[in-house]
C-alpha positions as CSV (number, residue, x, y, z in Angstrom):
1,X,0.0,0.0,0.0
2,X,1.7,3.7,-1.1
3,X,2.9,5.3,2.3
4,X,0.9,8.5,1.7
5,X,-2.2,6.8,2.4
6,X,-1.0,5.7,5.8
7,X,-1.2,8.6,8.4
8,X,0.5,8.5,11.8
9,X,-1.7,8.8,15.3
10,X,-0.3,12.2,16.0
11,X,-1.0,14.1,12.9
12,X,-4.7,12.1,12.7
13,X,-5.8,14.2,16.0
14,X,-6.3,16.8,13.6
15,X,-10.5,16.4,13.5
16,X,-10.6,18.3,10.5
17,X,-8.3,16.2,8.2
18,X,-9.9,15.4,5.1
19,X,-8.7,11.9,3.7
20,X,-6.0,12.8,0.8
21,X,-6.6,12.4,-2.3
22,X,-6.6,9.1,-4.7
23,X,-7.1,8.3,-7.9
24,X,-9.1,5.1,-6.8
25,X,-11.9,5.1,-4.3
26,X,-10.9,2.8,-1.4
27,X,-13.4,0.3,0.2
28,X,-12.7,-0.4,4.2
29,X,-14.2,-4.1,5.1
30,X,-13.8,-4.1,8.9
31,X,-13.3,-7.5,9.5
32,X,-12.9,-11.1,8.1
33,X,-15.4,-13.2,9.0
34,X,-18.1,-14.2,7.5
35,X,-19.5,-10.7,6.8
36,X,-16.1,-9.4,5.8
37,X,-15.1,-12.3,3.5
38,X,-18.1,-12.7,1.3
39,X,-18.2,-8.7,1.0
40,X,-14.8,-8.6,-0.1
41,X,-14.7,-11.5,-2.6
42,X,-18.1,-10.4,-3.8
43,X,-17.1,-6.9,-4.5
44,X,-13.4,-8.1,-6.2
45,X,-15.3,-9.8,-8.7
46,X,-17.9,-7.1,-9.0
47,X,-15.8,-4.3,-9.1
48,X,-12.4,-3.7,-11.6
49,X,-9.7,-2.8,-9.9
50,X,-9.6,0.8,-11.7
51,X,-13.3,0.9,-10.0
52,X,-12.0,0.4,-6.6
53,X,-9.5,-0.9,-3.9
54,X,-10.4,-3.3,-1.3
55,X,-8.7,-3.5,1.9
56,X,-9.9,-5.8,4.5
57,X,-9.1,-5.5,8.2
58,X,-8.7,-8.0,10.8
59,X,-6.4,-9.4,13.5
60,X,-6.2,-13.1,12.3
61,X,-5.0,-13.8,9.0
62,X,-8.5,-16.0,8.2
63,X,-11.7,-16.3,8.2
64,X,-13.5,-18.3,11.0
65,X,-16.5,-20.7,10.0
66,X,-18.3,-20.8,13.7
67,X,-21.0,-23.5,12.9
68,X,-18.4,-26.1,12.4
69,X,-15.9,-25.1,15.6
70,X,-17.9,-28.2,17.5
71,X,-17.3,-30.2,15.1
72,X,-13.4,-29.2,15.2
73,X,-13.4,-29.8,19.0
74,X,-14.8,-32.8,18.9
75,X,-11.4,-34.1,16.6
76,X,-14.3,-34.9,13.0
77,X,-13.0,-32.3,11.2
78,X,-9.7,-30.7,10.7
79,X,-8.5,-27.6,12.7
80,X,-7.2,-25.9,9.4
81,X,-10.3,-27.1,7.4
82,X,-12.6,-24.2,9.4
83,X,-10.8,-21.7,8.6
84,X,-10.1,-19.7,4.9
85,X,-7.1,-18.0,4.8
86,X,-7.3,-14.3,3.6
87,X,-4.2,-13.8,1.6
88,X,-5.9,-17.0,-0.2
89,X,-9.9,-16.6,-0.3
90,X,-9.2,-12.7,-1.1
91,X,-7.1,-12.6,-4.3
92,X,-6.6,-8.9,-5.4
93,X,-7.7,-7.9,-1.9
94,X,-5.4,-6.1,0.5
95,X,-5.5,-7.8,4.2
96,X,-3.9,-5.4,6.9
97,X,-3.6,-7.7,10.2
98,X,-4.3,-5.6,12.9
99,X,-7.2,-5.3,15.9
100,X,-9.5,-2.0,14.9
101,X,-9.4,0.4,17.8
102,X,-11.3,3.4,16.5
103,X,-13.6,4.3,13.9
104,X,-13.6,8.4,13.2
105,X,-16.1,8.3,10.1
106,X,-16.4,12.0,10.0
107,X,-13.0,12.1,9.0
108,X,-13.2,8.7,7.3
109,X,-10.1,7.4,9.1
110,X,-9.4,3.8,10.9
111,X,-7.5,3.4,13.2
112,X,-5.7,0.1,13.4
113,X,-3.3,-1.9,15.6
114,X,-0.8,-4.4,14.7
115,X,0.2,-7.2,17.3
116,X,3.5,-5.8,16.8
117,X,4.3,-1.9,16.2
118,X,2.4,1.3,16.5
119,X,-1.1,2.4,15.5
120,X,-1.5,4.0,11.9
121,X,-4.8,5.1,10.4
122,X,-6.2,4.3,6.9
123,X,-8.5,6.3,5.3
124,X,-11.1,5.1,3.4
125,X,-14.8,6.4,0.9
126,X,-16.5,3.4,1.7
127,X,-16.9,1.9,5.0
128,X,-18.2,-1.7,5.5
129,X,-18.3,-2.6,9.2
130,X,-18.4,-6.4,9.9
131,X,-16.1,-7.2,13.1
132,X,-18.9,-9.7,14.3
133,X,-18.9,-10.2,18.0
134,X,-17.3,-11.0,20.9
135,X,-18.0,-13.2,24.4
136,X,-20.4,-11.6,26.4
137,X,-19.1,-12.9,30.4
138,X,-20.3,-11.8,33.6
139,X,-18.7,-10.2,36.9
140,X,-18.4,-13.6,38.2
141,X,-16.0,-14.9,40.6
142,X,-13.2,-17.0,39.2
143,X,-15.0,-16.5,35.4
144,X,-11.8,-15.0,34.1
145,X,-9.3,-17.3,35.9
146,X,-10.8,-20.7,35.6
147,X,-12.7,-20.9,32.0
148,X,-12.4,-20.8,28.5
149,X,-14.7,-19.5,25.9
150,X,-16.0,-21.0,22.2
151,X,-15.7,-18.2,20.0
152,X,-12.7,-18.9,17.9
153,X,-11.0,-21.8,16.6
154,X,-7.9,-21.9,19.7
155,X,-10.4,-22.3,22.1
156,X,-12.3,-24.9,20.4
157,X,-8.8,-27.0,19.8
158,X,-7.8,-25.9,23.7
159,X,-10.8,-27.6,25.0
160,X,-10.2,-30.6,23.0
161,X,-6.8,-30.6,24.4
162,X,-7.9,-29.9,27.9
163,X,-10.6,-32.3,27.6
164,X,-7.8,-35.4,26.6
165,X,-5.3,-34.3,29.2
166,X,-7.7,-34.7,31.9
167,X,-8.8,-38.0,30.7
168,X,-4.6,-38.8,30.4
169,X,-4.1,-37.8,33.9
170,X,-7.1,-39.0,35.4
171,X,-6.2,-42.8,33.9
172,X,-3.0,-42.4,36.1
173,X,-4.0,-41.0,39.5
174,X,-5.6,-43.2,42.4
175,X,-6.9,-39.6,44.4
176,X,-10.6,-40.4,44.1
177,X,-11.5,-36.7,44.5
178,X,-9.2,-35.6,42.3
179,X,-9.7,-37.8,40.0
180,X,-13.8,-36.9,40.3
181,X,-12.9,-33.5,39.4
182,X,-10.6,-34.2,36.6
183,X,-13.9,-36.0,34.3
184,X,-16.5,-33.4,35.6
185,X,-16.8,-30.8,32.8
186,X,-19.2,-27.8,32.9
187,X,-20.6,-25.8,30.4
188,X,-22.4,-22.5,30.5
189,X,-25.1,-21.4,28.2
190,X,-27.7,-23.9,26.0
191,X,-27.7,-22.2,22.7
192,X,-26.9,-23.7,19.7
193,X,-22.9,-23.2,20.3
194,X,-23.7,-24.4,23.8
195,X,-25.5,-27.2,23.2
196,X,-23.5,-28.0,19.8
197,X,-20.4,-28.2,22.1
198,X,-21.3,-30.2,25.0
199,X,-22.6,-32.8,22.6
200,X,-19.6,-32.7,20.4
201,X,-17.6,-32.7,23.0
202,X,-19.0,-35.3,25.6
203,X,-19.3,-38.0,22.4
204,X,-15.9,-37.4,22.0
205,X,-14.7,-38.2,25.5
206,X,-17.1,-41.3,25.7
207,X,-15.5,-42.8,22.2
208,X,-11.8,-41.7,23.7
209,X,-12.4,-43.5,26.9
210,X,-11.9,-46.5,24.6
211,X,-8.0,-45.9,24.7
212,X,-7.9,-46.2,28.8
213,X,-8.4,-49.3,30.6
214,X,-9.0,-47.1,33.9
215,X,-11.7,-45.3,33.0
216,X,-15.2,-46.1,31.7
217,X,-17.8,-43.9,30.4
218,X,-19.8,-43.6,33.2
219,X,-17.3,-42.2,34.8
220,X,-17.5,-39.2,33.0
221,X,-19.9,-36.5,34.2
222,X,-20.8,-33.3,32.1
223,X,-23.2,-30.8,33.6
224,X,-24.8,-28.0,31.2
225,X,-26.4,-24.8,33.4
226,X,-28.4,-22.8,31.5
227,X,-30.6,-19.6,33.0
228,X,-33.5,-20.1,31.1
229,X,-36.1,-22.9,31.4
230,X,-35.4,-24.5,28.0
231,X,-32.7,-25.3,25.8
232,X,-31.9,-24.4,22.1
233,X,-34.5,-21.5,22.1
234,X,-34.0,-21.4,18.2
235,X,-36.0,-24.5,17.7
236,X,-39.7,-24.9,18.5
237,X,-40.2,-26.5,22.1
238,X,-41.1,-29.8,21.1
239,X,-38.0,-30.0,19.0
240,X,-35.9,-28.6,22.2
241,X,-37.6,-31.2,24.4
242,X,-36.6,-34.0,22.2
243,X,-32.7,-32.6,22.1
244,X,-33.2,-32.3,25.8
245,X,-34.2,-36.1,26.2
246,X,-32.2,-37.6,24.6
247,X,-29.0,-35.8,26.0
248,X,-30.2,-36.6,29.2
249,X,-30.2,-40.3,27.7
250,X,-27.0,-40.1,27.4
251,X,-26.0,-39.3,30.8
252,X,-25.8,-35.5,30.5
253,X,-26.7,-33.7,33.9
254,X,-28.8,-30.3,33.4
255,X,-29.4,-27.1,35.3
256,X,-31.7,-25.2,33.9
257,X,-33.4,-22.2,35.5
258,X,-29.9,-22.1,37.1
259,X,-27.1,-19.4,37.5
260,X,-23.6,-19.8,37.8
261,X,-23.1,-18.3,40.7
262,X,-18.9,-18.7,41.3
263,X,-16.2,-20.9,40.1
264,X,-13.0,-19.8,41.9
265,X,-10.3,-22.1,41.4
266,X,-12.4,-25.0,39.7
267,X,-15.2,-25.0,42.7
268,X,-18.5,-24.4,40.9
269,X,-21.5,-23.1,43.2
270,X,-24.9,-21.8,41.3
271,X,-27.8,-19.9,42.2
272,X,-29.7,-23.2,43.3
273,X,-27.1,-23.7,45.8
274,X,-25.5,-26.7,44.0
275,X,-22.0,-27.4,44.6
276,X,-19.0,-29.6,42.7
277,X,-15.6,-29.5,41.4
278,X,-14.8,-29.0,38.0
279,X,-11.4,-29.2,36.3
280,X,-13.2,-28.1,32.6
281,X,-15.7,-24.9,32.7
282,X,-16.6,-23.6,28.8
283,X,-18.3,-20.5,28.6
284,X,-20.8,-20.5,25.8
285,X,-23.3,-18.4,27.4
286,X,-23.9,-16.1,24.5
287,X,-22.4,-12.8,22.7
288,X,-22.0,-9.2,22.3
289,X,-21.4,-6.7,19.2
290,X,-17.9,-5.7,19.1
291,X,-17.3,-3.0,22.1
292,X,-15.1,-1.0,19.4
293,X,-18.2,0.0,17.5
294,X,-20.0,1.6,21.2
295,X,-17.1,2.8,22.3
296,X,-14.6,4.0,20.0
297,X,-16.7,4.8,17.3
298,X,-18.9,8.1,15.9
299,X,-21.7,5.6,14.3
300,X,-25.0,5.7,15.6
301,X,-25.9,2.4,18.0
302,X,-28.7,1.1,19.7
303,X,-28.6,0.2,23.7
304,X,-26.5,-3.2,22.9
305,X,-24.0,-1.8,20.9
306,X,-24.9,-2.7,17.0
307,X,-24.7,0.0,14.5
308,X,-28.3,0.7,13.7
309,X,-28.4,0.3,10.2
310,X,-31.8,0.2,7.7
311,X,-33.0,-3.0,6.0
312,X,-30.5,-1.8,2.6
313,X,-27.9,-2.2,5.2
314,X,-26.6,1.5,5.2
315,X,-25.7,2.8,8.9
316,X,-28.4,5.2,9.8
317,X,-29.6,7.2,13.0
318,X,-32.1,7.0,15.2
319,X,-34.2,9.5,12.7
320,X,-33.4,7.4,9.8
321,X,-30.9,9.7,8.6
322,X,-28.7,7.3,6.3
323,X,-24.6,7.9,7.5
324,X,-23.5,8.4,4.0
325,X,-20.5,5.9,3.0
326,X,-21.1,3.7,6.0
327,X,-22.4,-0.1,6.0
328,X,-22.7,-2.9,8.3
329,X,-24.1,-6.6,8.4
330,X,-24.1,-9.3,10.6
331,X,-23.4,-9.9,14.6
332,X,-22.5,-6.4,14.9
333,X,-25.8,-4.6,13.2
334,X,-28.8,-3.9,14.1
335,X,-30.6,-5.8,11.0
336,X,-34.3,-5.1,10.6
337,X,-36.0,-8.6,9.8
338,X,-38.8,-7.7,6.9
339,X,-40.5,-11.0,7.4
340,X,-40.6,-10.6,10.7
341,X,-41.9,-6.6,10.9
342,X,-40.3,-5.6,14.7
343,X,-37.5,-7.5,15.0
344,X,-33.8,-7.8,14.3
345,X,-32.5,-11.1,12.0
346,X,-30.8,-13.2,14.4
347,X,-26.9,-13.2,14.9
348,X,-26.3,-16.4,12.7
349,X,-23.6,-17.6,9.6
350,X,-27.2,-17.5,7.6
351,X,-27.8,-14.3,7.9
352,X,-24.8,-12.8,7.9
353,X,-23.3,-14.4,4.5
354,X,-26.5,-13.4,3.0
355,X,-26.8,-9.9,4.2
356,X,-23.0,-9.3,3.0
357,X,-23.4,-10.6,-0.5
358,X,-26.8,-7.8,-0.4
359,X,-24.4,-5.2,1.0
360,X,-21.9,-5.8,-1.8
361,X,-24.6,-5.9,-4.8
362,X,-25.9,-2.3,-3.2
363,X,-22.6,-0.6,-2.9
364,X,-21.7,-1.7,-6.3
365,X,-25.1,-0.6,-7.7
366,X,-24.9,2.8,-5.9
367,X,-21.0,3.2,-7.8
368,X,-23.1,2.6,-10.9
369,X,-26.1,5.4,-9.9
370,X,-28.6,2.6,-9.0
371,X,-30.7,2.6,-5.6
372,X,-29.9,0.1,-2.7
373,X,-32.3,-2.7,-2.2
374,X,-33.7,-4.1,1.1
375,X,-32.0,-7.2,2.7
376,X,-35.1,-9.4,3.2
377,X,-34.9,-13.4,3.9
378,X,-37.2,-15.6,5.2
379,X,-35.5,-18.1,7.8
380,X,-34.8,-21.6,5.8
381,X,-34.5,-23.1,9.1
382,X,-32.3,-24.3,11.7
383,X,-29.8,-27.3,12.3
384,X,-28.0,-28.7,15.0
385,X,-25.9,-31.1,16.1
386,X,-26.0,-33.4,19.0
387,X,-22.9,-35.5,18.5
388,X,-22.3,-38.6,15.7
389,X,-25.3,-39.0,13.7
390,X,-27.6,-37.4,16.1
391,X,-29.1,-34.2,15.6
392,X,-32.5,-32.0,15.2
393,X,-34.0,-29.7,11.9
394,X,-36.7,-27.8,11.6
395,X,-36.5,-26.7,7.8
396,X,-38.6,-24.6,6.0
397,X,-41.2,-24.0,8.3
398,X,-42.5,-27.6,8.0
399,X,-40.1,-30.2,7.8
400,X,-38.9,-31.5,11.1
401,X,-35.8,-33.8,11.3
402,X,-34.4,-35.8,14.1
403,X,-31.4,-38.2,14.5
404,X,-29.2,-39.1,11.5
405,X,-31.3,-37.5,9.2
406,X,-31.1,-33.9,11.0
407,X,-27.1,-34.7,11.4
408,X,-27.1,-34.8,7.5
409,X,-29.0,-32.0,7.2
410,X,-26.7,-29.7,9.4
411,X,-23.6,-31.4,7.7
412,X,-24.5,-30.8,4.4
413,X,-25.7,-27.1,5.0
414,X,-22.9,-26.0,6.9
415,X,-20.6,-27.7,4.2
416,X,-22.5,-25.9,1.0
417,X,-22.1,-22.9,3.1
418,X,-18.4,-23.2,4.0
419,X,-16.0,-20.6,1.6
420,X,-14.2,-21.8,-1.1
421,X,-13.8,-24.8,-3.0
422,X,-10.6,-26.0,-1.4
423,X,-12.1,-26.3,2.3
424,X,-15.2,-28.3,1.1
425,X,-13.0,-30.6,-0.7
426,X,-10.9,-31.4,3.0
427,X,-13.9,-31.1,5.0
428,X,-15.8,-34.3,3.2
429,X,-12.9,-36.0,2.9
430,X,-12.1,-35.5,6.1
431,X,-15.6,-37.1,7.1
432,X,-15.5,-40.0,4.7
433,X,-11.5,-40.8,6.2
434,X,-13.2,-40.5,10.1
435,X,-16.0,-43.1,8.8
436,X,-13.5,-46.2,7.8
437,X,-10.7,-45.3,10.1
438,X,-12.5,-43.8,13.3
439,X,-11.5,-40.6,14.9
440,X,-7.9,-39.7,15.6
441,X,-7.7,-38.3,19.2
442,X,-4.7,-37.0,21.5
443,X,-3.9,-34.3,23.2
444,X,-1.6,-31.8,22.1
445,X,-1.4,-29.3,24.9
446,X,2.4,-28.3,24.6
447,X,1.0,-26.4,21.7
448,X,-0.7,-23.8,23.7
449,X,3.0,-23.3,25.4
450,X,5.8,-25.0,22.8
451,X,8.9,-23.2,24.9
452,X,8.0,-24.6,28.5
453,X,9.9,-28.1,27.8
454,X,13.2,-26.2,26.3
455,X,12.7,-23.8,29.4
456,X,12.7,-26.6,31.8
457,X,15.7,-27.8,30.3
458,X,17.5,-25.2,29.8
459,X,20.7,-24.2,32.1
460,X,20.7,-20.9,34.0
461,X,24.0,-18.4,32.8
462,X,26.5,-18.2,35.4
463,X,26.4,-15.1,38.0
464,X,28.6,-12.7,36.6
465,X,31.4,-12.4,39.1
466,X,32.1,-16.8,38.0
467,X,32.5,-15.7,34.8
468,X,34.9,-12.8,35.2
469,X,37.1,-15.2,37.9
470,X,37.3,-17.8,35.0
471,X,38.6,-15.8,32.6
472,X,42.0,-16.5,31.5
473,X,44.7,-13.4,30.9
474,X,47.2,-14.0,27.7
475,X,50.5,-14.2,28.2
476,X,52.5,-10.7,28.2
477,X,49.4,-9.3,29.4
């Protein structure tokens, strides 16, 4: 990128800095995910280069496909296979690495910051604001010390890993308590990620206990605690009552109506009064717009921090007023569902890959003088999984799937959906591979800290005052 479109912090406090000139009008896609991606690739091929030049912001160098991070957990499909590489999916895109830390649209100016080096600012004549969202926790004690989250793909590998080491160490201790604790895992929230995860997750460490001769699947205990009085709100109630059976079928202890109350150092206590000890506490228990947008940012919102946009996707205030130059779609807007007059479409890969490929067809047909049209989709349904060939589907308003044939359904969604070529390809073969040859499970935790073995061995440097009494003088000196 030519270093005269890069401005440092200190001369971008000047509010009234217009963006300098170029001959080609720059487009800003805030974000990579799936919102960010499908803009980007969608407006490459819908736009010449001459028209204008893409640049695509984010702090990890590929695209996340959430629906299938259970899936990833659980060891059935590939850790790379969920994610699409920018520099890759986005040929004839620019991809700046870097966490967005303040959005000055007045000025049109970005402000971005790389893992490594200071904060520059790009300015930009469209804006396209898709940075998703983030874990929504709670103020409770031990939250932030004890669990792990499912919002990315290294969490969803860490609790593999996490999940197998307790498993490896709890085969080789004779502590019953400790031992107790080691195979309780807890998870927070019954959503679809929630839900999705426990199941994933607790068929995988049945299957795995296969490998130890200590430890039998009933040994195992996995507790869900969920604040509501139902689980997978996304599906009707009979369809959430089935779910709920036949996880309970399976063993799996629920809390619903239920708080987590405290989990400092591994003790879980929740608002029922129930106590236990749990070495594995996920945190699935919902999500927020990104705080950047609310906080360091001169869009309009509404009270939980999306940019209020109308249903052609263009950021507008509270009086309708559209922002001129500004967009945004997905977890982070506040997307008026048409078929649903009231309401906002739901935070979900559905949505959002088809609101961006809308938001990219009306920004290319306002650079050729046509109006924006309204995003408007009517719900195809929903999928879930609930471990190996067990699953539910409610699908166009009438169809209603359960077991194998609802696991097929999700799969073969979430794979027609998945970006690019390539990644379907290693995703079904990855599934066909798991069917003859069974899953391939062990944990790999020295990833998460690759140094601490070569630390451990490592030998301390001398103190200084050995080193200068060792030191041998030359002759004639």
């Amino acid at each position: 990128m030519p270093q005269n479109d890069l401005t440092s912090v200190s001369h971008a406090q000047n509010a009234s800095a217009a963006p300098r000139s170029r001959k080609v009008p720059r487009i800003v896609v805030l974000g990579g995910g799936s919102v960010g991606l499908y803009v980007a690739r969608r407006l490459r091929r819908k736009l010449k280069k001459r028209e204008a030049a893409i640049v695509v912001v984010d702090p990890r160098p590929y695209m996340t496909y959430a629906p299938f991070l259970p899936e990833a957990s659980a060891g059935s499909i590939d850790d790379r296979d969920v994610v699409a590489p920018h520099r890759r999916a986005l040929k004839g895109v620019d991809v700046l690495q870097g966490k967005v830390t303040r959005i000055e649209h007045g000025r049109k100016h970005v402000q971005i910051t790389p893992e490594e080096g200071e904060p520059y600012e790009v300015s930009y004549d469209q804006l396209v604001v898709g940075l998703g969202s983030v874990s929504r926790t709670l103020p409770i004690p031990g939250l932030a010390e004890t669990a792990i989250g499912f919002k990315n793909v290294e969490e969803a590998i860490a609790v593999r890993n996490h999940v197998i080491n307790r498993l490896d160490l709890a085969s080789s201790t004779w502590d019953a308590e400790l031992r107790k604790r080691m195979l309780t895992f807890t998870f927070v929230g019954a959503g679809f990620a929630g839900i999705e995860a426990l199941a994933e997750i607790e068929d995988m460490a049945r299957y795995a206990t296969r490998q130890y001769n200590t430890i039998d699947p009933e040994d195992l205990r996995f507790v869900m605690i969920e604040g509501t009085g139902r689980i997978l709100p996304e599906v009707t109630e009979p369809m959430s009552l089935y779910a709920l059976d036949k996880m309970k079928e399976r063993g799996i202890e629920f809390h619903l109506n239920t708080f987590l109350s405290s989990c400092e150092g591994g003790h879980v206590v929740t608002s029922t009064g129930v106590e236990f000890d749990s070495d594995t506490i996920v945190w699935t228990a919902g999500v927020k717009a990104n705080p950047v947008i609310k906080e360091n940012s001169d869009l309009p919102v509404d009270k939980l921090g999306r940019a209020t946009v109308k249903p052609t996707l263009q950021v507008a205030g509270e009086d309708g007023v559209v922002v001129d130059g500004a967009w945004a779609a997905g977890d982070c807007a506040a997307v008026p569902d048409l078929v649903n007059p009231g309401a906002f479409c739901p935070p979900n890969a559905q949505h959002a890959i088809r609101q961006a490929k809308r938001l990219a067809d009306n920004i290319v047909a306002e650079y050729h003088g046509k109006a924006p049209r309204d995003y408007e989709h009517k719900n195809l349904g929903v999928v879930a999984s609930l471990g190996l060939y067990q699953g539910v589907a409610e699908l166009f308003g009438w169809l209603k799937l359960r077991g194998p044939l609802a696991w097929l359904a999700h799969r073969g969604y979430h794979l027609m959906a998945m970006p690019t070529f390539t990644r379907k390809s290693r995703i079904l073969g990855g599934w066909i591979s798991q069917f003859f040859l069974g899953r391939e499970l062990v944990s790999l935790g020295s990833l998460h800290d690759p140094r601490s073995e070569f630390r451990e061995a490592s030998v301390p440097p001398k103190p200084k005052e050995e080193v200068v009494q060792n030191v041998t003088v030359p002759a004639g000196k």
